[in-house]
N, C-alpha and C positions, 0 to 999 in steps of 0.2 A: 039577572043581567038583562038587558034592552036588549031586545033584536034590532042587527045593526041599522034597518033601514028606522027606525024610529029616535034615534039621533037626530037632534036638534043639528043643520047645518052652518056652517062659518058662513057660506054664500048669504045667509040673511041678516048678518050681523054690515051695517055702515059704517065706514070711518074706524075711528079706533087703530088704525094700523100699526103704530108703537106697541099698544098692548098685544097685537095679533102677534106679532114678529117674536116681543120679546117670551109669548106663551111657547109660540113654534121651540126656538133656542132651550125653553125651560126642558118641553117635553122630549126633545132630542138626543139633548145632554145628560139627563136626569137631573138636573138641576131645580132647586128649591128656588118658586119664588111669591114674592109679595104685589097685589094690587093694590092702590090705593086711589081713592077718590071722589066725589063729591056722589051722594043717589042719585041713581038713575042714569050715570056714564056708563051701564052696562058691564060692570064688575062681575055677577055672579050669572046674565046672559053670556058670555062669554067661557066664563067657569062652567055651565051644564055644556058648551060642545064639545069640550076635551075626550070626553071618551068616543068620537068619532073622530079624531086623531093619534089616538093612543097605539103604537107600535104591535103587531100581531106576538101573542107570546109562543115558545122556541120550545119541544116538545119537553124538554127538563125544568122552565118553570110552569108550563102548563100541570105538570105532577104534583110539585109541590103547591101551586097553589089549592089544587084539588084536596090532597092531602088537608089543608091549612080549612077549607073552607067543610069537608068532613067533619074533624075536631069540634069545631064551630057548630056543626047540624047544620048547615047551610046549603048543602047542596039538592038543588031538586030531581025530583024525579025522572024528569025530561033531559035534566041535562046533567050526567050525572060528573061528567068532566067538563070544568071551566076552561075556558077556551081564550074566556075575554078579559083582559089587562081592567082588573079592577078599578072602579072609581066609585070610593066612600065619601058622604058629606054628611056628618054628625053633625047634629045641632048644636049651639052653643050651650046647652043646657047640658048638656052630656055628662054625668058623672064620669070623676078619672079612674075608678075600678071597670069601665066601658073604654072607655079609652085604651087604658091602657092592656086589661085583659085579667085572669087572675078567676078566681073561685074557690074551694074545696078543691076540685079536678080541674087546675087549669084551664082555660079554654080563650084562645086569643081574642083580643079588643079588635078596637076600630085600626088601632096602626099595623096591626098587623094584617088585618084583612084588607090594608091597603097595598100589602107587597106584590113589589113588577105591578104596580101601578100608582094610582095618584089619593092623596087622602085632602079634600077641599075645604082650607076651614073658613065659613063664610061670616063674616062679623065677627076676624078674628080678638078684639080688644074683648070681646064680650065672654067668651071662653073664661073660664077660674082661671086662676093666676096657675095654680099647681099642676091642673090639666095642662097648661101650654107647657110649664117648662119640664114635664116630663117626654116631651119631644125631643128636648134636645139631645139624649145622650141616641136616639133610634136615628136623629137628623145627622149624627156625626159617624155611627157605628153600621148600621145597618140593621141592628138587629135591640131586641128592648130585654132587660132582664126583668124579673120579678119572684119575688122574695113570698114565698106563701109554707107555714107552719114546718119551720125548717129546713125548707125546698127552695133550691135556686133554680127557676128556667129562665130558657134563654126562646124568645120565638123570636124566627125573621120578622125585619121590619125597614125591609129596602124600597123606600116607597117616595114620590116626588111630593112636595107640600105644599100646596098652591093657599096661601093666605090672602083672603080680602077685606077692606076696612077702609070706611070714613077716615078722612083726618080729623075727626074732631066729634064732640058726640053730635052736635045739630050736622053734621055732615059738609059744610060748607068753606074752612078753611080752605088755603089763604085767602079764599073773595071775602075780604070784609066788607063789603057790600051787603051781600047776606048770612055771615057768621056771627053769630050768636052769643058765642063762648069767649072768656074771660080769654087772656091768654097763661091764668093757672088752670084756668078747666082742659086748654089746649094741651098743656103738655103733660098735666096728671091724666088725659086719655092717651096719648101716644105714650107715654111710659108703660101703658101696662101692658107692652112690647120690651121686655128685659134686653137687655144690649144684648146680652149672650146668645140668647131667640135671633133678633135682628138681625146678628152678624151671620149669622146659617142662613141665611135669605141673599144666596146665589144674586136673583137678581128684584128689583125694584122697579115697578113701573108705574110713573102716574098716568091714571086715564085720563083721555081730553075732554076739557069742559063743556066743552060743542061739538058735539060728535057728528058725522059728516052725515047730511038729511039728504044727500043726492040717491034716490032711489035706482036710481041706473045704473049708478058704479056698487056693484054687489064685487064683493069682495072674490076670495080664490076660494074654491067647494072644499068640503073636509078631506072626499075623496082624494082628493090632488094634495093638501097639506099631510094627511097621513103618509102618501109618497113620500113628500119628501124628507119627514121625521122618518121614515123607513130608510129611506137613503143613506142619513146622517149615519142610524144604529147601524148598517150594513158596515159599513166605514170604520166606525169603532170597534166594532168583534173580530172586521179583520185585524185590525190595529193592533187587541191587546189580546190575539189568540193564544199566543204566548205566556202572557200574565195573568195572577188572577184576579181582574176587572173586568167589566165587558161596558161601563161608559166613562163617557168624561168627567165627570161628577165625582169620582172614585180617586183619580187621580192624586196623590198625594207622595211628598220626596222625592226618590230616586227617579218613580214612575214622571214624577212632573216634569222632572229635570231632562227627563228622554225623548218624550212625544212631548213637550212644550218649547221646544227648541228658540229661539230668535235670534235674528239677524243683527246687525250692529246697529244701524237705525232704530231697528221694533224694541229693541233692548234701552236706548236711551228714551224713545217714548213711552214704554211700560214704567221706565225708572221716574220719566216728568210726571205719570198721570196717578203714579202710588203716591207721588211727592204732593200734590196737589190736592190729593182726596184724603190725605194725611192717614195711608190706609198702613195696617202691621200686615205679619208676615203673611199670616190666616187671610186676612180680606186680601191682601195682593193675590194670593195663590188661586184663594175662589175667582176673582177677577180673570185672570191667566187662565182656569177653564173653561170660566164661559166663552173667553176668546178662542180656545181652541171648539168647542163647539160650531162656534159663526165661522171659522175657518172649514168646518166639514158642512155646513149649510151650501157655503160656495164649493164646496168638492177643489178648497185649495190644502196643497199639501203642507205648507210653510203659515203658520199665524202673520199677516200683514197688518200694516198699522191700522188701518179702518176696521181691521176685529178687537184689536187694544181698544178703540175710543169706541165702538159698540157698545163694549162690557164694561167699559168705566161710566158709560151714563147709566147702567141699571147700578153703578153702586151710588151716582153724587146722588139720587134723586132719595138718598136713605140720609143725606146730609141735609139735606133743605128741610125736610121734616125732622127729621131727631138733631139737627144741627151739631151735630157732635162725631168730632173726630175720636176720641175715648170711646165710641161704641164698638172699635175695629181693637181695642185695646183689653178688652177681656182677656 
């Protein structure tokens, strides 16, 4: 683990504030989500300063991560208790017996040595097709099985997914200007994102294509954004001290129906913005947490309309690239 002052900080990072905002929202809520954009919009700059915003862990997953990272051999000598909210970035090469964990004597992958923290897949289209969609069942469940010489384990694997990726393989869509690519090479690379992966992708953000050169305007320091991703989780543990949850991300049924309350107005514009993004039950619901998310960013008790149309643009901007309403229909 980094000692925390060798943390790359947000203060260095220009412009980009779409993506900054929508990262804040991801890492608050524990929400899954996706970058996408042309090289060099600072996709995977932006991806290494996460773990100087990542929430302090609570002394009961501080144990089990410990535990988790024992198993492993992974703990050092120095420090023989993990203290710090993991952040794994496996290379796209990664074999999925890495991935996803497995041996003779079990011993957990990369998703699980992501838990109570972030696992960063950087050039996610470049990932095996198998390796990705063995995500999805840890992206829905929390935790991953695995089947080894008659043996079913179960290891946690409650972990944020932060995916980034070109739209296209020369990186340049939609500037046809300097896009390269056929538009079958366009969408046989953005396909090898399965709709069912996709739809798990909380939220979508594209990066800006000229990202902001003013040297002056440095952005808000990690130290102060970790604030206020702390602030949000403070929020939610009181929330669902009761339940067994402890973020918005979790959220699901009865639970939705409690803490996602809305008003008669935020109800007919949740109703216009499902209707128009042609989302099912699944992408409406994910939508609805992320709004309750941006609702504890502003420390407001009640989801208001500006948190509805917040979360509906991390989902249209997964419409303009996969152009498809059928992705919310898995």
């Amino acid at each position: 683990e980094p000692e925390e002052n060798s943390w790359e900080d947000f203060d260095e990072v220009h412009g980009q504030e779409n993506a900054k905002t929508a990262l804040v929202t991801a890492i608050s809520g524990g929400h899954n989500i996706l970058l996408i954009g042309a090289p060099g919009t600072g996709k995977t700059m932006l991806a290494k300063r996460i773990p100087g915003i990542l929430p302090i862990l609570d002394r009961e997953e501080a144990v089990e991560l410990t535990k988790i990272y024992g198993i492993a051999g992974l703990l050092r000598e120095d420090m023989p208790l993990v203290l710090q909210s993991p952040f794994r970035a496996p290379h796209h090469s990664i074999p999925a017996a890495a991935m996803a964990g497995g041996g003779k004597d079990p011993i957990p992958g990369e998703i699980t040595l992501s838990h109570n923290g972030v696992l960063f897949l950087d050039e996610l289209p470049e990932f095996d097709k198998n390796t990705l969609e063995m995500l999805r069942q840890p992206m829905e469940e929390g935790q991953i099985h695995i089947a080894r010489l008659g043996h079913s384990y179960a290891f946690p694997a409650d972990m944020i997914v932060v995916g980034a990726m070109n739209p296209c393989k020369c990186g340049y869509y939609p500037d046809i200007s300097r896009c390269r690519c056929t538009q079958g090479q366009i969408q046989s690379y953005l396909s090898r994102i399965s709709e069912p992966l996709l739809d798990r992708m909380d939220i979508c953000v594209e990066m800006d294509r000229s990202p902001g050169e003013d040297k002056k305007c440095r952005g808000k320091a990690s130290a102060e954004i970790r604030r206020q991703v702390q602030g949000a989780r403070e929020i939610q543990t009181r929330r669902y001290r009761d339940e067994k949850i402890t973020r918005n991300s979790q959220l699901t049924g009865r639970l939705l129906k409690k803490y996602c309350r809305l008003g008669k107005a935020e109800q007919r514009c949740f109703e216009d913005l499902r209707e128009q993004l042609g989302l099912s039950t699944r992408g409406a619901e994910r939508m609805l947490r992320v709004a309750r998310t941006r609702a504890d960013l502003e420390q407001s008790g009640e989801i208001q309309e500006v948190h509805l149309l917040q979360a509906s643009l991390y989902k249209s901007v997964n419409r303009k690239y996969w152009g498809m309403e059928a992705a919310y229909e898995r």
